[in-house]
C-alpha positions as CSV (number, residue, x, y, z in Angstrom):
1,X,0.0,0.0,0.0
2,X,1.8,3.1,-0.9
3,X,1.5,6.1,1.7
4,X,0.2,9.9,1.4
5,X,3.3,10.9,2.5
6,X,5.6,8.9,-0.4
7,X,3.2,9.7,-3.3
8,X,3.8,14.0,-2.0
9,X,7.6,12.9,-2.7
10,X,6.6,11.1,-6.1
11,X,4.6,13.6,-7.4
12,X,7.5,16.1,-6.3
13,X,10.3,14.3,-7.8
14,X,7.7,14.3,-11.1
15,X,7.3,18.0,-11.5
16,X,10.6,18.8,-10.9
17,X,12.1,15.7,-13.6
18,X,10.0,16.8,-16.4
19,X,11.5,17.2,-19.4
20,X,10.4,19.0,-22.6
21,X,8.6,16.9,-25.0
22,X,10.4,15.7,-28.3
23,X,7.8,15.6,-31.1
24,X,10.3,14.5,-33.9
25,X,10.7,10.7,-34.6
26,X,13.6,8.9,-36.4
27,X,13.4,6.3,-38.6
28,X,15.1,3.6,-36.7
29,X,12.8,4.5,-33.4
30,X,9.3,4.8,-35.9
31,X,10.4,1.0,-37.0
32,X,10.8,-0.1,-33.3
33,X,7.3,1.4,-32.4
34,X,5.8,-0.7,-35.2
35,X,7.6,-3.7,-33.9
36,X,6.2,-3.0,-30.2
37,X,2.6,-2.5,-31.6
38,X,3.1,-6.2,-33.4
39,X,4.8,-7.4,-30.5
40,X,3.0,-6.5,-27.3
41,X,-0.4,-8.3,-27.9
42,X,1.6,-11.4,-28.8
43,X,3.4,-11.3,-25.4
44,X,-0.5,-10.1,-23.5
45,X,-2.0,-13.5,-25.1
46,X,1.2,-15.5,-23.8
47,X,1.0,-14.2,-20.4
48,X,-2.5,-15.3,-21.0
49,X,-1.9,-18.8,-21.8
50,X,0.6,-19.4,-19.1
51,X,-2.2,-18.1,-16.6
52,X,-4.2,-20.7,-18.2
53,X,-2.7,-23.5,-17.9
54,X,-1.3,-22.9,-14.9
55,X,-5.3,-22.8,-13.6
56,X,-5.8,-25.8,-15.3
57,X,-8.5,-23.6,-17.7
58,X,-9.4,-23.6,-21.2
59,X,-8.9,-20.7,-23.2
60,X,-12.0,-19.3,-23.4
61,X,-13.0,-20.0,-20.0
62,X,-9.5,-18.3,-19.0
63,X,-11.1,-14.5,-20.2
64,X,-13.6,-14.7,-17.3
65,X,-10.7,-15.7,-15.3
66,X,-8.5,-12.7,-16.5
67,X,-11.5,-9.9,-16.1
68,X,-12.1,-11.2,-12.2
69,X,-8.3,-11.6,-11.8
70,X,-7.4,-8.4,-13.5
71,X,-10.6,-6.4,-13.9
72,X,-10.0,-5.9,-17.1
73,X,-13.2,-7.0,-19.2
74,X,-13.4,-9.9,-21.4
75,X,-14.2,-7.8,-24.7
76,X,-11.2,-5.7,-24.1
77,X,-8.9,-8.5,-23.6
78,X,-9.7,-10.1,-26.9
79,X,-9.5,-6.5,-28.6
80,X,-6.0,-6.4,-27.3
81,X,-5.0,-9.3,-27.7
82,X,-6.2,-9.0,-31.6
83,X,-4.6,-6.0,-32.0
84,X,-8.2,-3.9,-32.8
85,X,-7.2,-1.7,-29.9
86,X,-4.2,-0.2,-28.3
87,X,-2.3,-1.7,-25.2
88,X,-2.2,1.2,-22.8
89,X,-0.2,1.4,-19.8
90,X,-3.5,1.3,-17.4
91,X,-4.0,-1.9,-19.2
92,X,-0.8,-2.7,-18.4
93,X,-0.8,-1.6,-14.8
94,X,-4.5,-3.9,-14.4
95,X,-2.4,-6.8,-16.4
96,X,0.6,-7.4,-14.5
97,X,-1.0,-6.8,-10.7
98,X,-3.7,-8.9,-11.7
99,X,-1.6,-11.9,-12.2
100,X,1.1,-10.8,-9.7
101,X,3.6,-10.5,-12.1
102,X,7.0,-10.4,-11.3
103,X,8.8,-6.6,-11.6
104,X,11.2,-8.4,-14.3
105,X,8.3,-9.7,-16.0
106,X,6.2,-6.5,-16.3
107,X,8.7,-4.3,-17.0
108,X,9.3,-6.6,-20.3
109,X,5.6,-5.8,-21.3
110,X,6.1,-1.8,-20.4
111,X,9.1,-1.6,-22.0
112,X,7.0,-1.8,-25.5
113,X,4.6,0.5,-24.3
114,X,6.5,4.2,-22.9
115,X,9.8,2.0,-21.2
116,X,9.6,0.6,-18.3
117,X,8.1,1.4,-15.2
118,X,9.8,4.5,-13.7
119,X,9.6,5.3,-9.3
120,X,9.8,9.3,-10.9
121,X,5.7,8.4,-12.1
122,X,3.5,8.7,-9.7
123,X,1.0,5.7,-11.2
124,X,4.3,3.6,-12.2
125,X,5.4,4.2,-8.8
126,X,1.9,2.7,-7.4
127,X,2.1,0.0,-9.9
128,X,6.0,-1.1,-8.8
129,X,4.6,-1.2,-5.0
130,X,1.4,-3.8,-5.4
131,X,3.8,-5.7,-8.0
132,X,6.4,-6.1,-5.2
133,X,3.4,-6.7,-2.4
134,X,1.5,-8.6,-4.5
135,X,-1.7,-6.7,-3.3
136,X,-5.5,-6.9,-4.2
137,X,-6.2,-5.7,-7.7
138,X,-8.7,-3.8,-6.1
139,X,-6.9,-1.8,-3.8
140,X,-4.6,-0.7,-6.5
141,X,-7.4,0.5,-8.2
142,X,-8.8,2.1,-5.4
143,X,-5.2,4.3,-4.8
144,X,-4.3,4.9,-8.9
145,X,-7.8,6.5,-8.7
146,X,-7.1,8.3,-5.4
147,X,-3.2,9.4,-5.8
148,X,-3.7,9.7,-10.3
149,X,-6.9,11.3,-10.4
150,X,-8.4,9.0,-13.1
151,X,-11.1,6.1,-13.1
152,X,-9.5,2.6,-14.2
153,X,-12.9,1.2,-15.7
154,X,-13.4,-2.4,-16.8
C-alpha cells in the first residue's frame, strides 16, 4: 500500500524531472514502435496462456478468469490481444497486478509501451509497489484512482 506521504515525494520528484517533450521521430525509433505494436499483444496472449494452464483452464474459460483476476473485461482482452485496440499502460498496470507479475516480468511488457516502469511516475510508482506486495487488484485500483486522479474502468 503506498502512503500519502511517499506519493507528496513522487509527485515532487515528477514536477521537478519533467523534461520537454520531443515531437520529432527517427526512422530507426518509428520502425521499433511498429515492432512494439506487433509485439506486445503477442506477449499479453502468452502471459494469458501461461495463466491458463497454470489454472488448469481452457482458453475461453481463462477470459472470465483474466476480467475477475485483473478487472479488465473480457471484450477488451480479446480487442487487445487482436490488436483492434491499443495496449495502454492502465492496461498494463491492471495486467501485470492482476496476475502478480513479477517486476522483471512486467517491466518486459512496459518496455514496448512508454519504457519501463519509472519510481519518478507517480501511477508507475503505485504500480511497482502492489507488484512487489503482490496486493489486491482492487486496492490498487482504489489508490491509482485516489493518488492519479483518473477512473480505471473495466
Amino acid at each position: 500500500m503506498v502512503t500519502k506521504e511517499e506519493m507528496k515525494n513522487v509527485i515532487a520528484n515528477a514536477e521537478k524531472a519533467q523534461e520537454k517533450p520531443v515531437f520529432s521521430v527517427t526512422p530507426e525509433e518509428m520502425r521499433q514502435f511498429k515492432k512494439n505494436a506487433y509485439e506486445l499483444p503477442d506477449l499479453i496472449m502468452n502471459k494469458k496462456r501461461q495463466n491458463d494452464k497454470k489454472c488448469g483452464i481452457t482458453w475461453t474459460a481463462g477470459f472470465g478468469i483474466i476480467e475477475e483476476m485483473c478487472q479488465i473485461s473480457e471484450t477488451n482482452m480479446k480487442r487487445t490481444i487482436n490488436g483492434t485496440i491499443r495496449v495502454t499502460r492502465t492496461f498494463l498496470y491492471k495486467f501485470t497486478i492482476g496476475l502478480h507479475m513479477s517486476l522483471d516480468e512486467a517491466n518486459e511488457l512496459f518496455a514496448l509501451c512508454g519504457g519501463p516502469l519509472r519510481e519518478t511516475d507517480p501511477a508507475d510508482y503505485i504500480c511497482i509497489n502492489y507488484l512487489e506486495t503482490k496486493d489486491d487488484i482492487h486496492k490498487f485500483i482504489e489508490q491509482y484512482e485516489q493518488y492519479v486522479g483518473k477512473k480505471l474502468t473495466r
